[in-house]
C-alpha positions in Angstrom: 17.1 -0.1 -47.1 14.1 -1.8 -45.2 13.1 -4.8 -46.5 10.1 -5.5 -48.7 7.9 -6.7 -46.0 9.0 -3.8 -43.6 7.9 -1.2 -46.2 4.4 -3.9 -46.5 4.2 -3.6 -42.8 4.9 0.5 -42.6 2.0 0.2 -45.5 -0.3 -1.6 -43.4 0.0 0.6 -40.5 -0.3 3.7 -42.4 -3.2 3.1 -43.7 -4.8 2.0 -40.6 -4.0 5.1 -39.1 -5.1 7.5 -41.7 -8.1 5.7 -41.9 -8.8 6.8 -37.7 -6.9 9.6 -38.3 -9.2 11.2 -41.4 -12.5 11.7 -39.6 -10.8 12.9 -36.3 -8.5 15.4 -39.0 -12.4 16.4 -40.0 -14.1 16.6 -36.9 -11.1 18.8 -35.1 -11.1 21.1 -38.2 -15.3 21.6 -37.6 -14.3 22.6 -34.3 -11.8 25.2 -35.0 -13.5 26.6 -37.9 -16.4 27.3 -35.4 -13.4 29.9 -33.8 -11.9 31.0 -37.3 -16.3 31.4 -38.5 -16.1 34.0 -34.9 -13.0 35.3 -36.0 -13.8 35.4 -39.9 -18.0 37.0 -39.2 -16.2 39.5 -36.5 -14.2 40.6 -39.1 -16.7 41.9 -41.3 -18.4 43.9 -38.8 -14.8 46.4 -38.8 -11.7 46.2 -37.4 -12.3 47.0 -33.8 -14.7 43.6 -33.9 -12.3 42.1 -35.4 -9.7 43.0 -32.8 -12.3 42.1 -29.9 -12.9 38.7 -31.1 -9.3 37.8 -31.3 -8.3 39.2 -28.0 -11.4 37.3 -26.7 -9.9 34.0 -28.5 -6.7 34.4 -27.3 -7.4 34.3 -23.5 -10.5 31.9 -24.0 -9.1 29.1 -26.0 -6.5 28.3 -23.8 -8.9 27.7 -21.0 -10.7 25.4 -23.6 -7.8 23.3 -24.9 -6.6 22.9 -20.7 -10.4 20.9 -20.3 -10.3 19.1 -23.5 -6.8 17.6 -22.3 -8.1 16.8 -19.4 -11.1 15.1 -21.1 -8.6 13.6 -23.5 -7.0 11.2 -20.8 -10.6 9.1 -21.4 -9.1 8.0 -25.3 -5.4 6.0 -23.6 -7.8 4.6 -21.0 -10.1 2.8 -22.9 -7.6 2.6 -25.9 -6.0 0.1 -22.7 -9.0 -1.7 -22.2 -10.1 -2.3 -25.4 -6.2 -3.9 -26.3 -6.2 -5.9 -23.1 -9.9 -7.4 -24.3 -11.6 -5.7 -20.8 -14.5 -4.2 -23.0 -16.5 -4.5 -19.6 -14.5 -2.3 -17.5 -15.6 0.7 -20.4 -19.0 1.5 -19.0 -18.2 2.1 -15.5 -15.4 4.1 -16.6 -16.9 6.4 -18.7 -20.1 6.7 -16.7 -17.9 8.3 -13.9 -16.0 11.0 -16.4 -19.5 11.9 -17.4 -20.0 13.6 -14.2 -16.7 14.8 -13.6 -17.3 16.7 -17.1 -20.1 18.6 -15.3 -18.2 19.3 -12.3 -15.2 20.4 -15.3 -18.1 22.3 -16.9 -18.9 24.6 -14.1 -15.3 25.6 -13.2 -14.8 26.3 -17.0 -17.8 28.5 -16.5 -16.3 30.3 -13.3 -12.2 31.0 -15.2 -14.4 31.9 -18.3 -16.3 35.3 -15.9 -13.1 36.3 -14.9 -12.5 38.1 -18.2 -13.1 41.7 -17.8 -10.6 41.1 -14.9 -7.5 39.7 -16.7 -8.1 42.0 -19.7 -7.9 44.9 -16.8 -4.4 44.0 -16.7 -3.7 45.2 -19.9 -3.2 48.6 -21.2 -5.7 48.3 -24.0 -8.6 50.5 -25.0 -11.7 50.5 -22.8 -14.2 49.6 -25.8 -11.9 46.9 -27.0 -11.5 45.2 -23.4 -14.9 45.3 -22.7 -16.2 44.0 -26.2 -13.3 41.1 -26.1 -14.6 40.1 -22.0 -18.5 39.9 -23.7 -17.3 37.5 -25.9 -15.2 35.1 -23.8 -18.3 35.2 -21.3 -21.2 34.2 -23.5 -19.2 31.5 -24.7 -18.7 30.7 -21.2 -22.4 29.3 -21.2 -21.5 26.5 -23.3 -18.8 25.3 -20.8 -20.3 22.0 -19.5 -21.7 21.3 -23.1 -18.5 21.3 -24.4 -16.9 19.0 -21.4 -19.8 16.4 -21.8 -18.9 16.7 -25.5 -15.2 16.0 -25.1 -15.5 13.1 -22.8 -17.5 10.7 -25.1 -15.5 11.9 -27.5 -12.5 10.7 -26.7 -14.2 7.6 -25.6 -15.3 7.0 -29.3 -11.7 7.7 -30.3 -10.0 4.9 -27.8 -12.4 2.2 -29.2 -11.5 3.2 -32.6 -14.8 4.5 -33.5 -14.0 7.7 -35.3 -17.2 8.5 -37.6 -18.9 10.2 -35.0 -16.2 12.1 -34.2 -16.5 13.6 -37.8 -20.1 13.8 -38.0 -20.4 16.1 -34.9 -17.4 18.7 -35.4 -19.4 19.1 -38.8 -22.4 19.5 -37.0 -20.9 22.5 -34.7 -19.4 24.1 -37.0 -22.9 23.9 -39.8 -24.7 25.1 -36.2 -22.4 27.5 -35.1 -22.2 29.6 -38.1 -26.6 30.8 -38.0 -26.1 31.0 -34.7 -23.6 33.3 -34.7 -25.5 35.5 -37.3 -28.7 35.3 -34.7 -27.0 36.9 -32.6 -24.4 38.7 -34.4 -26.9 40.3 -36.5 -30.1 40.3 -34.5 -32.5 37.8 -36.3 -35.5 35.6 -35.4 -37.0 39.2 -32.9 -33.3 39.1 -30.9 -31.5 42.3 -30.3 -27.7 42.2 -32.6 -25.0 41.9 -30.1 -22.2 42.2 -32.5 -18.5 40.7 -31.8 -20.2 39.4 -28.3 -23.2 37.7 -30.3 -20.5 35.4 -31.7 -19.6 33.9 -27.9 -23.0 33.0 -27.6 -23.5 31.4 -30.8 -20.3 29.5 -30.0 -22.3 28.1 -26.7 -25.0 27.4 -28.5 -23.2 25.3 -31.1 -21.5 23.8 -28.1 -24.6 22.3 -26.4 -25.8 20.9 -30.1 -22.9 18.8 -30.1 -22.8 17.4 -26.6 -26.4 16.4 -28.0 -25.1 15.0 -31.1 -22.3 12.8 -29.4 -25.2 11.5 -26.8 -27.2 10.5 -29.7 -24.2 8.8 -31.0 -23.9 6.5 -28.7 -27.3 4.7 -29.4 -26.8 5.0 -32.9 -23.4 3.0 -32.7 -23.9 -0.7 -32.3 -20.8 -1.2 -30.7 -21.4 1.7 -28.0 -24.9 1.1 -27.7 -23.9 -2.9 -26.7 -21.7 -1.4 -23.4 -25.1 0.4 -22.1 -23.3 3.0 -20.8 -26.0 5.0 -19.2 -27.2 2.1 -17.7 -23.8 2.2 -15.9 -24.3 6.0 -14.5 -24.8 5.5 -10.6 -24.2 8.2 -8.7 -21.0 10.7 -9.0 -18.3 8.9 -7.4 -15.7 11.4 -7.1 -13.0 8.9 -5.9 -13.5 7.2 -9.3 -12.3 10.7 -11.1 -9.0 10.8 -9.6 -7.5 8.0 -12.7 -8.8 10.5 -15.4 -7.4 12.9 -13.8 -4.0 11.5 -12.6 -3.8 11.0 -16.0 -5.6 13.9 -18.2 -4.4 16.9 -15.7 -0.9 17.0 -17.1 -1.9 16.8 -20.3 -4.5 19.4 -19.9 -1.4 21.8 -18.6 0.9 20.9 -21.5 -1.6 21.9 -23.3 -2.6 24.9 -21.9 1.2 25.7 -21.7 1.4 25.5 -25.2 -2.2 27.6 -26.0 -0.9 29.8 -23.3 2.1 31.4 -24.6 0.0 32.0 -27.8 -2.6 33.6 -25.8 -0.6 35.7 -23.8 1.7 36.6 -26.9 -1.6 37.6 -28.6 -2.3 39.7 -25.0 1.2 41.4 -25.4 0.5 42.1 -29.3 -2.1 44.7 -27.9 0.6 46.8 -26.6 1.6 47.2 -30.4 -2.1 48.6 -31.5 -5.0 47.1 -32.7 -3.9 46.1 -36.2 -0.9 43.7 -34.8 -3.7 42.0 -32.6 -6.1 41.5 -35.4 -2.9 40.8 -37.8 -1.9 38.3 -34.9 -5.0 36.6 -34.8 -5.0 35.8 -38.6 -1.9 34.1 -38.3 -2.7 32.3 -35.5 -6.1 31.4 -36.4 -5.0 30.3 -39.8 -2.1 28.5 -38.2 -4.0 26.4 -35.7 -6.6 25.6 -38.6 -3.7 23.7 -39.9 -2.1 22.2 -37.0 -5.4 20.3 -37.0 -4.2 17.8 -39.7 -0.8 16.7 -37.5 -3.1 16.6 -34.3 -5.8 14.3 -36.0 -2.8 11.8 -36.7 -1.4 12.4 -32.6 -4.8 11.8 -31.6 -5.0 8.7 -34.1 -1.7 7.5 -33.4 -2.9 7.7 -29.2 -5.5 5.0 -30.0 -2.9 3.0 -31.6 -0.4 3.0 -29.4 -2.9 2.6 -26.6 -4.2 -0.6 -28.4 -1.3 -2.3 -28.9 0.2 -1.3 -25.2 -3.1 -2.7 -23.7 -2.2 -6.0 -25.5 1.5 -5.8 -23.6 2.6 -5.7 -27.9 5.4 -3.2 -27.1 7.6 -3.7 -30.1 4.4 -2.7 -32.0 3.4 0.3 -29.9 7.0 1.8 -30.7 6.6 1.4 -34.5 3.1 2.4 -34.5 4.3 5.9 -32.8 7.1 6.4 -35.3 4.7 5.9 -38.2 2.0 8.7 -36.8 5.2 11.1 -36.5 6.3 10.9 -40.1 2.5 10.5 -41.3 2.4 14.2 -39.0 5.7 15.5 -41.4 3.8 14.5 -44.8 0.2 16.1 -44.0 1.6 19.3 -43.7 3.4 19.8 -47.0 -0.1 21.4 -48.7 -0.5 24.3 -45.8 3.4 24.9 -45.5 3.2 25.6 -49.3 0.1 27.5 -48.9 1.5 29.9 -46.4 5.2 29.8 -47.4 3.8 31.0 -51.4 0.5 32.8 -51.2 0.5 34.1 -47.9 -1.3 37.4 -49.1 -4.2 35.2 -50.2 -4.6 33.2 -46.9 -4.8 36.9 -45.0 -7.2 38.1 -47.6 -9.7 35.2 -46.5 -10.1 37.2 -43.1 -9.7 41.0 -43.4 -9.4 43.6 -46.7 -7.8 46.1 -44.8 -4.4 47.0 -45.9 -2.3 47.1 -42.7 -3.4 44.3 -41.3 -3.2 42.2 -44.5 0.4 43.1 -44.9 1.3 42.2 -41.4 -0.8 39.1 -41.5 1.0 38.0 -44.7 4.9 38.6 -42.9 3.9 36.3 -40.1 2.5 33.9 -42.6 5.5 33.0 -44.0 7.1 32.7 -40.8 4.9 30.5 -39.7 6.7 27.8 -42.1 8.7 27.4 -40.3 7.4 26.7 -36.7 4.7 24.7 -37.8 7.3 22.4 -39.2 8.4 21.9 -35.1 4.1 22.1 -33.9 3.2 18.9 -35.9 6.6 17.2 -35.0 6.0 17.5 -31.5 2.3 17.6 -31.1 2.8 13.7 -32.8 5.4 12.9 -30.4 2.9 14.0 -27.4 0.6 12.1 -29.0 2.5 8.7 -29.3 3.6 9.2 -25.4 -0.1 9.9 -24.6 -0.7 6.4 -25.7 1.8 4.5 -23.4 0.0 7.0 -20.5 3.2 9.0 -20.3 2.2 12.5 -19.4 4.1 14.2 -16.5 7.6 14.6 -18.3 5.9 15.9 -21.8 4.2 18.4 -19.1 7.5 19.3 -17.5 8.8 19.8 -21.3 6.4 21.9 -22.3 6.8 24.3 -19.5 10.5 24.5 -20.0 10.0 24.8 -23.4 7.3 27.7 -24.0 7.2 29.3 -20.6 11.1 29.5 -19.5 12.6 29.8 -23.1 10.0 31.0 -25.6 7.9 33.9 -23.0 11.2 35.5 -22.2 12.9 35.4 -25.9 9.9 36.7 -26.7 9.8 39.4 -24.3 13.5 40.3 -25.4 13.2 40.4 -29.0 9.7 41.8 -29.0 10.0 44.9 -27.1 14.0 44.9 -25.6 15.0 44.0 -29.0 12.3 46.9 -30.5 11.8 44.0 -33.0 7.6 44.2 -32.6 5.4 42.2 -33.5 7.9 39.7 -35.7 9.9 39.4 -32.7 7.1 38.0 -30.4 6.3 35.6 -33.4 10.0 34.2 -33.6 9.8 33.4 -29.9 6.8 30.6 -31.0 9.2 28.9 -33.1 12.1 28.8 -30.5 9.7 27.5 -28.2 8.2 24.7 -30.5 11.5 23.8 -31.8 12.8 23.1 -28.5 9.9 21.5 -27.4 9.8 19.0 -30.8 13.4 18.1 -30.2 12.7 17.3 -26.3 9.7 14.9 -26.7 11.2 13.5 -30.0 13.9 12.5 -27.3 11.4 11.3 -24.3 9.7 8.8 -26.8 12.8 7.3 -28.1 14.0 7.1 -24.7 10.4 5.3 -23.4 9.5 3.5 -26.3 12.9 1.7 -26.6 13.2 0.8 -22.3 9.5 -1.3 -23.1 10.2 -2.6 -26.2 13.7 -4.2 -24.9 11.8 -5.9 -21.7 9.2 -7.3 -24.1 11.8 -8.7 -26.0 14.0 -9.9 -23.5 10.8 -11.5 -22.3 10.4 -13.5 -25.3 
């Protein structure tokens, strides 16, 4: 049994991260809600909205999640400096990832209008192709919003200054919802766009909080004291190659990850309509959730981070351990939720009997790999912060693209078992993936914590 002043200790740590961790847990849920609000007004326009919408979300949000990784390399970095006391080297730093966002920003923009091409691919119906491209590019206009956005971001996050954070994923999500019905619905003299309305709403919402976060950092004492725009300068594009030594993997693991669900939701088009709109429920609802685990990873980064800058690597290791149970025990609520009322979590999105029903079965399977999703988006999070980020990468791709794409392939359409089929290939993937990085940290944590103390 540990002792009293280990469970103290555990205690102390705890609650320091759950006090980061709650706003960013806040401030990610405003920014998926702002996809589940697309998904949720979509859905009362009809099915075939519905349907457009998630088929639009599945091959856009992928794209996102790859430049937010990227972006999210800027959190370990400073998290570094800030440990090792080097508060001046912050400004110059994140001056330079300001204009690599932009650069970011505009090939966002250019993947985002190659839409209509990648849903040509598929064998789906013309309307619904052409109404689910619309969407992914208006929402493509609020590409270099959203990578200016990220970058401070995640700066906030490595200094430990996580309010803002919170206040602007509130503030997309309050903007993005009348913006969506401007254009969803036609108001204010503009024509209704319907389903595609909702991607430029999205943008919209997008630019506010790039805005928000700039105003943030006048409005914070300790960020306003770095004068970071006093530290602009011209792009230096020599200076980008840390962030993205660093971020570019963890933009692909990522990716990887968003990926498989995209292109399962893809495949679930070749089952009909319904199983992509029941698809996107489950998914949607899923990765509401998955928010709570990934607000204690990103946490736990910043902690890690910290005490690795300091060259505390005994610390660092327990620090990581405690964000991966605090992961386990957020999750209990929404495991119940889905597990025992799963009928009632589909009902919040769509009325219509099919897809409810079919929404509902993958509900309850979703238990079970969100279980392995918060274990190992923790354990990606805790490596982040000792700026490990190739091998998660490699994981990753074994894990979702070489085990969980082709398991799904077999069961969902070799094994005839449909749409359930494709969904147990997610928890293969995750589970294999949890068990791998759960590994790589153990392994990494325990090689630095034995030279610090053999240093002592």
């Amino acid at each position: 049994m540990p002792s009293r002043s280990g469970w103290q200790k555990w205690r102390r740590e705890a609650g320091a991260c759950l006090r980061l961790a709650l706003p960013l847990i806040l401030g990610q849920l405003g920014l998926v809600g702002m996809e589940a609000a697309d998904v949720v007004m979509a859905g009362h326009l009809g099915g075939l909205a519905l349907a457009a919408v998630g088929l639009g979300v599945s091959l856009a949000v992928p794209i996102m999640l790859l430049f937010m990784g990227i972006c999210m390399a800027v959190s370990p970095m400073v998290a570094f400096h800030v440990g090792a006391r080097e508060q001046h080297r912050i400004a110059p730093y994140v001056a330079q990832t300001l204009w690599l966002a932009l650069a970011l920003g505009v090939l966002w923009w250019l993947l985002y209008q190659a839409a209509p091409w990648l849903l040509g691919l598929l064998d789906i119906a013309p309307q619904l192709s052409h109404t689910a491209a619309g969407y992914v590019k208006a929402m493509a206009w609020g590409a270099p919003g959203a990578c200016l956005m990220f970058m401070l971001r995640f700066m906030f996050e490595g200094m430990g200054r996580t309010g803002p954070v919170m206040l602007i994923g509130l503030l997309g999500l309050l903007a993005n919802i009348p913006a969506n019905y401007v254009f969803m619905y036609g108001a204010l003299g503009l024509p209704a766009l319907g389903a595609v309305g909702a991607g430029y709403g999205t943008a919209v919402a997008l630019w506010l909080m790039a805005a928000g976060m700039i105003a943030c950092v006048y409005g914070v004492p300790q960020v306003r004291a770095l004068r970071l725009f006093a530290a602009l300068g011209w792009p230096q594009p020599r200076a980008w190659l840390s962030t993205l030594r660093l971020g570019l993997p963890v933009g692909v693991t990522i990716f990887l990850e968003a990926g498989l669900f995209g292109v399962l939701g893809l495949l679930m088009a070749l089952f009909g309509g319904t199983a992509v709109a029941a698809y996107q429920v489950a998914a949607n609802f899923s990765g509401v959730t998955v928010m709570l685990p990934l607000g204690i990873a990103l946490a736990t980064t910043a902690r890690v981070g910290q005490a690795a800058g300091a060259r505390h690597m005994v610390e660092a290791r327990f620090r990581g351990f405690v964000g991966v149970v605090l992961s386990m025990l957020i999750m209990i609520v929404p495991l119940i939720m889905m597990g025992v009322f799963p009928h009632w979590v589909a009902g919040l999105y769509t009325t219509e009997p099919d897809i409810l029903a079919l929404a509902a079965s993958l509900l309850q399977l979703a238990v079970l790999f969100q279980l392995f999703d918060g274990l190992q988006v923790s354990a990606a999070g805790a490596l982040r912060g000792y700026k490990d980020t190739r091998v998660p990468m490699l994981i990753t791709l074994l894990a979702y693209w070489l085990v969980g794409l082709p398991l799904g392939w077999w069961l969902g359409f070799s094994r005839h078992g449909g749409p359930l089929g494709l969904w147990w290939a997610l928890i293969v993937g995750l589970g294999v993936a949890a068990i791998l990085l759960i590994w790589r940290y153990q392994r990494v944590t325990a090689r630095a914590a034995l030279a610090e103390l053999q240093l002592a």
